[in-house]
Structure formats: structure tokens, C-alpha cells
N, C-alpha and C positions, 0 to 999 in steps of 0.2 A: 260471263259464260253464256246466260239465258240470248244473249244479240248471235250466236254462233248456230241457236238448233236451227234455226231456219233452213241457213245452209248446210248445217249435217243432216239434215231430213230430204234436202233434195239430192245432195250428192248418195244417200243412205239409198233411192228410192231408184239413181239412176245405177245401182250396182258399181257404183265406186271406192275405194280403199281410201279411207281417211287417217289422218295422223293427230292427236292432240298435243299442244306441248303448251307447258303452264308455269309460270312464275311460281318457286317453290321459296325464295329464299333472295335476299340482295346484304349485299355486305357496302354500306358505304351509302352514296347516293344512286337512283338510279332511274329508269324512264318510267316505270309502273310497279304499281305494287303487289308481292303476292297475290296470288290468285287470276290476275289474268292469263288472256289465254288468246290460242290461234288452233283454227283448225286448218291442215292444207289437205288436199286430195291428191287423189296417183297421178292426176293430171297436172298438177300444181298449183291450182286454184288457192286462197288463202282470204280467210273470214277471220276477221279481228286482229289483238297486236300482243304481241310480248316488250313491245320496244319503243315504241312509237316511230319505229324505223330502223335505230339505229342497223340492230342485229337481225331484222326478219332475213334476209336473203340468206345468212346463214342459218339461220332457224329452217327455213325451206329446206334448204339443204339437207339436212339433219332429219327431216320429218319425213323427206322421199328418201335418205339410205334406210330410215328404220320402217318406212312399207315395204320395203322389197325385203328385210331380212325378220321381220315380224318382234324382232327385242327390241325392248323398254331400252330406254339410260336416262340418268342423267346428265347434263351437259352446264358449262360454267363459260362465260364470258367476262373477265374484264379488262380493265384497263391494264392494269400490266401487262397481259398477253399479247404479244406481237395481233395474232387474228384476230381478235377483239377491236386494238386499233385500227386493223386493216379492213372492217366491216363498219367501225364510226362510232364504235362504245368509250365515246371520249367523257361521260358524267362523272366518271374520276370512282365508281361503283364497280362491283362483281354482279352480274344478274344469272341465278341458278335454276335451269329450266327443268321439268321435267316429261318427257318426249316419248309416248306411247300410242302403237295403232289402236284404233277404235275397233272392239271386236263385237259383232252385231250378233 
């Protein structure tokens, strides 16, 4: 989390809407372990990993619908889920994110 203020301080600084989303939970095997984390901004910019790839582009996704609608969720990826596979979460794990705007 502490490698992400940097860039939440300048995107904070330049009047931009950020999004945090964080590793809450993995069932099985998976890329990272609770507690990591990504910030993206309204622009789409994205600082750190939840994934180490596999799922960020849907994690983006997820980060810019919940700026523009301002609610929390949580969200679940894994391998059994068709979109899971179709984003690269093949670690044979569920990774359970949690996905809220940053409010200043």
C-alpha cells in the first residue's frame, strides 16, 4: 500500500477521482496475498497490482464503473468463472477484491 501514496498524492493534488481495490481474501492458490492493492484514477492511470496481471484490466474496469457510480463492492475472480478465465486467472485460485472510491 505505502509504494501507491505517491501516486495517490499527485493524482489527489491534480483534482482527480481515484479508486482503491485490495485483496480481501483468495480461496486456493493465487497471484498476491491479502492486503495488496491498486489504485487507478478517472483517467485510468493504475499504481500497483492485485494480480500480477492476470485480472488488472478487469479490476480497471470495475475501479472506473465504481468512480462514476461512487459504491463500494466487493468482487470475486476465479477459475471456474468463464470471465476469470477470459482475463488469465488460470492459478487454479478465487482472488476476492475489495473496490472502493477514495474520498478526500
Amino acid at each position: 500500500m505505502k509504494e501507491l501514496l505517491d501516486d495517490i498524492d499527485r493524482w489527489r493534488a491534480a483534482g482527480q477521482r481515484v479508486a482503491l481495490a485490495r485483496v480481501t481474501d483468495l480461496e486456493g492458490s493465487g497471484p498476491r496475498d491479502p492486503g495488496a492493492a491498486m489504485a487507478v484514477n478517472e483517467g485510468g492511470e493504475v499504481s500497483g497490482s492485485v494480480s500480477g496481471g492476470c485480472v488488472e484490466g478487469a479490476v480497471v474496469a470495475e475501479a472506473m464503473e465504481i468512480l462514476e457510480t461512487g459504491e463500494r463492492r466487493t468482487v470475486s475472480f476465479g477459475y471456474s468463472d468463464d470471465e476469470a478465465f477470459a482475463v488469465g486467472l488460470t492459478c487454479g485460485g478465487t482472488i476476492h477484491l475489495f473496490i472502493e472510491p477514495l474520498d478526500w
